[in-house]
C-alpha positions in Angstrom: 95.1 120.4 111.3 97.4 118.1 113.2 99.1 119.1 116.4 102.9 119.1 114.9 101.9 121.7 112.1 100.5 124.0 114.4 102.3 126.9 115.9 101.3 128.2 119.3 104.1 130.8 120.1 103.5 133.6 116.6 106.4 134.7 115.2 105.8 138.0 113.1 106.0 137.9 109.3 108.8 138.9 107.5 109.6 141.7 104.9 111.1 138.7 102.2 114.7 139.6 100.5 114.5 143.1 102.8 117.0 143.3 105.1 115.9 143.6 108.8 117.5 145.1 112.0 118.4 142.5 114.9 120.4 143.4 117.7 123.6 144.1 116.2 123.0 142.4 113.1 120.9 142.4 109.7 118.6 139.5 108.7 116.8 138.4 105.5 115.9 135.1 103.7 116.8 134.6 100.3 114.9 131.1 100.8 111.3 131.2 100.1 110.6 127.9 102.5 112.5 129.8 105.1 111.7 132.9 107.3 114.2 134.4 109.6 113.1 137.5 111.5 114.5 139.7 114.8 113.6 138.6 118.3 114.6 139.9 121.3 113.0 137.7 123.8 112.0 134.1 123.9 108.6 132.9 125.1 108.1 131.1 128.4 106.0 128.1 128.2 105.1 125.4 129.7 107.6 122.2 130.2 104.9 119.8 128.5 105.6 115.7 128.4 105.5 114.1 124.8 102.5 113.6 124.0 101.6 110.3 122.3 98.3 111.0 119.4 97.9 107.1 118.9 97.2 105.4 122.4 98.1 101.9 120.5 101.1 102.7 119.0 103.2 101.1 121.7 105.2 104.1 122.6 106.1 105.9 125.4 106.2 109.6 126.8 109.7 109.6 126.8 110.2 107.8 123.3 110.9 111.2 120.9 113.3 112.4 123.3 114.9 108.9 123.0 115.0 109.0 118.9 116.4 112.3 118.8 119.0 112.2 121.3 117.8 115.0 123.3 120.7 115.8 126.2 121.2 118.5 128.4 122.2 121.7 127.0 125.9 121.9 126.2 125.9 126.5 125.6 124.3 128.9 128.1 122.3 129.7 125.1 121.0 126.7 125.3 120.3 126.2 129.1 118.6 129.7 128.9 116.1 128.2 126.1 115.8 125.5 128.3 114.7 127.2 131.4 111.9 128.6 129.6 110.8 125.5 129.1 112.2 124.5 125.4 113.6 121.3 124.3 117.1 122.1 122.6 117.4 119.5 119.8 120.7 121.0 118.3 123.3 123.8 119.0 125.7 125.0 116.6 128.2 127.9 116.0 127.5 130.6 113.3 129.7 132.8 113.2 129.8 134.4 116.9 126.7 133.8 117.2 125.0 130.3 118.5 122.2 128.3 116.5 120.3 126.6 119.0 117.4 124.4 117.4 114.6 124.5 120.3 111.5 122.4 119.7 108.0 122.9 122.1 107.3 119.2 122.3 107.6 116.0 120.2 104.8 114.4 119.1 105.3 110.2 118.8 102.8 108.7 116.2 102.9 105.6 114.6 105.0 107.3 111.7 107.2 108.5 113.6 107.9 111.7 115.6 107.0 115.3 114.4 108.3 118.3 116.1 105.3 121.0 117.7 106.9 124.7 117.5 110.5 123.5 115.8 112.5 126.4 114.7 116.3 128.1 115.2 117.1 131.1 117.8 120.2 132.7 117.2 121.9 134.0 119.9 124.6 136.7 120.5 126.4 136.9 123.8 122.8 134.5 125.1 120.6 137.0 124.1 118.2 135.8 121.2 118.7 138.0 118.2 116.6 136.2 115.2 114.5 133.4 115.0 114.3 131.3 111.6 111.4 129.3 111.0 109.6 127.5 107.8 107.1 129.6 105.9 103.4 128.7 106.8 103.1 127.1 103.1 105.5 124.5 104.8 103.7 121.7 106.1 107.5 120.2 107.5 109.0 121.7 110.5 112.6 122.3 111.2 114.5 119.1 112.6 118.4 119.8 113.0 120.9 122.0 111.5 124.2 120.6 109.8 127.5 122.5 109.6 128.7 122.8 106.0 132.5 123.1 104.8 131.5 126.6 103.5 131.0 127.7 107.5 127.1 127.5 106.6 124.5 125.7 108.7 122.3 123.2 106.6 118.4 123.8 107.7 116.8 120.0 107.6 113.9 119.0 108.5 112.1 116.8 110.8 111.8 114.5 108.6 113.5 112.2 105.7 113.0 115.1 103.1 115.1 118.0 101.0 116.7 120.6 103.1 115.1 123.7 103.7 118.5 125.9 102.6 121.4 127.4 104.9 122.5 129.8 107.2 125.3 132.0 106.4 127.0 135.0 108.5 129.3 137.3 107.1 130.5 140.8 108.2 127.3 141.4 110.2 124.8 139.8 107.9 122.8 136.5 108.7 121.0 135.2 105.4 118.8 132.0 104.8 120.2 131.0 101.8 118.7 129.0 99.0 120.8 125.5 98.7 124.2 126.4 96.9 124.6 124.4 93.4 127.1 122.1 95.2 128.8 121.2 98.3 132.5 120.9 99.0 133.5 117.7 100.7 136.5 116.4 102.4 138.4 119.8 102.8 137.8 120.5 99.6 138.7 118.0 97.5 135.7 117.2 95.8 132.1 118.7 95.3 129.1 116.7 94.9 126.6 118.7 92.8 123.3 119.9 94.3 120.6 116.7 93.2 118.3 117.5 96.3 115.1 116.5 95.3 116.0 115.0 92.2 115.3 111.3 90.9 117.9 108.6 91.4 117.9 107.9 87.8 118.8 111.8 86.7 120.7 112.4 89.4 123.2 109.4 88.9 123.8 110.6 86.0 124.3 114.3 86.9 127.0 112.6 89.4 128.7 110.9 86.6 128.7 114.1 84.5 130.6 115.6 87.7 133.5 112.8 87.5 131.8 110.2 89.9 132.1 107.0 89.1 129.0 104.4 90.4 130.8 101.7 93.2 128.7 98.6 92.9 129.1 96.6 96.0 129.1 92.9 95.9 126.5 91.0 94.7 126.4 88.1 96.7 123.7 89.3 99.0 121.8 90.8 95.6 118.5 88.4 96.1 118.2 88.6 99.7 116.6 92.6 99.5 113.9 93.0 96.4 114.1 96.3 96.5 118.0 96.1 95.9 117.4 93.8 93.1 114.6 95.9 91.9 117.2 98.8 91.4 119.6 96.9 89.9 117.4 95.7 87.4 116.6 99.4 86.6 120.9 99.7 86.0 121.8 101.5 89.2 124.3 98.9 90.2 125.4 101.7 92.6 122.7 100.6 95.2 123.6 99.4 98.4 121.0 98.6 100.5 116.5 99.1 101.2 115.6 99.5 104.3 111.9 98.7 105.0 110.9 102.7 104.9 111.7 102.9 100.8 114.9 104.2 102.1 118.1 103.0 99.7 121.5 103.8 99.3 123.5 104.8 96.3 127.4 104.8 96.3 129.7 106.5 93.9 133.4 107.3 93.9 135.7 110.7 93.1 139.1 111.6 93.9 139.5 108.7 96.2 136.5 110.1 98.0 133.3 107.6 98.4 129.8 109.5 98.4 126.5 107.8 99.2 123.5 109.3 98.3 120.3 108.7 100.5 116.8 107.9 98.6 113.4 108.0 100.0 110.7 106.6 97.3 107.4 108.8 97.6 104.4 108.3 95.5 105.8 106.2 92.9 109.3 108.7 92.7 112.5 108.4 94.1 114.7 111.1 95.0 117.5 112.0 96.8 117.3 113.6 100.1 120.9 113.8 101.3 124.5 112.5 100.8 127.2 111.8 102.9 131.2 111.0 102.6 133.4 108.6 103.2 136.6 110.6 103.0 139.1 107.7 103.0 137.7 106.4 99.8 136.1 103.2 101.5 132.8 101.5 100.2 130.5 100.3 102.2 129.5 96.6 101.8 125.7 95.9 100.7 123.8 94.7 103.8 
């Protein structure tokens, strides 16, 4: 099995949908991708270098570290993780707790870089109090978390993918949710329906049963990108750009409010993998 699927610090299994003591708190998931279960302590280990898995790749120890963005710990949460030897990828608030995303090491391959040991501590007053993890049918790790407008964190992953679900606290209770059926935007003003995981061609027009319009972008620059014209072709005039990595764009338009959906082809399907708003209402120009 390859090194950033394995786990080397056990977390033990969960009671799924049961509610579970921690600290001060109850846990449960909701989400079967996601586990979340009490912890009281953290694990010392060893501060490792990135490893690199392909000597020819070109890379460099410190590369990961680079690509993510890793910086110094901005929470004593965080710098407490850290002392034990954890990279901290991400901190968030939830709630009055802290959501600190700690990873063991990065792994750099030619494809990119994969987490070793990813998952989220939650922390109360810098004391851990639950760690959420993906379930062992997961092959993905946890990459980041994303604050939502409903005061939820959004579990991603480590890679270009569907969110795992989201975090939620309320009186007392931390759940891993399921993703919701759509997300408020823009304080509120609009809500782009849930199309995770769905193909372009569906979920364009799931967004134009929702009131979002398609915002095709100029079409000077139409022949320089095959995959752009390729997609036009197919009647998404909505598509902005193709990057290299199957990656393309998709812009639509609601309540003055510009949302661009991200696509990732894989094996022959396209689907969409996350969105993000441009609450002025401005379009972005095709590259």
């Amino acid at each position: 099995m390859d090194g950033w699927l394995v786990r080397s610090v056990m977390t033990p299994s969960p009671r799924p949908g049961r509610w579970e003591h921690a600290g001060a708190y109850l846990v449960r998931s909701r989400e079967p991708k996601l586990w979340i279960v009490p912890t009281s302590n953290l694990p010392t280990i060893p501060y490792s270098p990135t490893s690199k898995s392909v000597a020819h790749d070109g890379g460099s120890p410190e590369l990961c570290e680079r690509i993510v963005s890793l910086t110094e710990p901005r929470t004593s949460a965080g710098r407490w993780a850290r002392a034990r030897g954890w990279r901290v990828a991400f901190e968030a608030p939830l709630g009055p707790l802290t959501a600190t995303v700690l990873v063991r090491r990065y792994i750099y391959t030619f494809q990119g870089c994969w987490s070793f040991d990813g998952r989220i501590v939650l922390f109360d007053r810098d004391k851990p109090v639950a760690t959420v993890i993906t379930a062992p049918t997961e092959l993905i790790q946890i990459g980041l978390v994303e604050p939502t407008e409903r005061a939820a964190l959004r579990v991603e992953t480590i890679s270009n993918d569907v969110p795992f679900g989201d975090l939620v606290f309320s009186h007392g209770r931390i759940e891993a949710e399921p993703l919701p059926p759509q997300d408020m935007v823009c304080d509120g003003r609009a809500a782009v329906p849930n199309v995770f995981g769905v193909p372009i061609i569906e979920a364009s027009r799931v967004l134009r049963g929702a009131g979002w319009r398609p915002v095709p972008p100029p079409t000077s620059k139409l022949a320089e990108n095959l995959g752009v014209a390729a997609r036009y072709d197919k009647g998404l005039s909505e598509v902005t750009e193709c990057t290299p990595m199957a990656v393309c764009g998709f812009q639509y338009r609601s309540r003055g409010i510009v949302t661009e959906l991200s696509v990732i082809a894989d094996g022959g399907s396209e689907f969409v993998y996350r969105h993000d708003e441009n609450c002025s209402g401005r379009a972005r120009r095709r590259q």
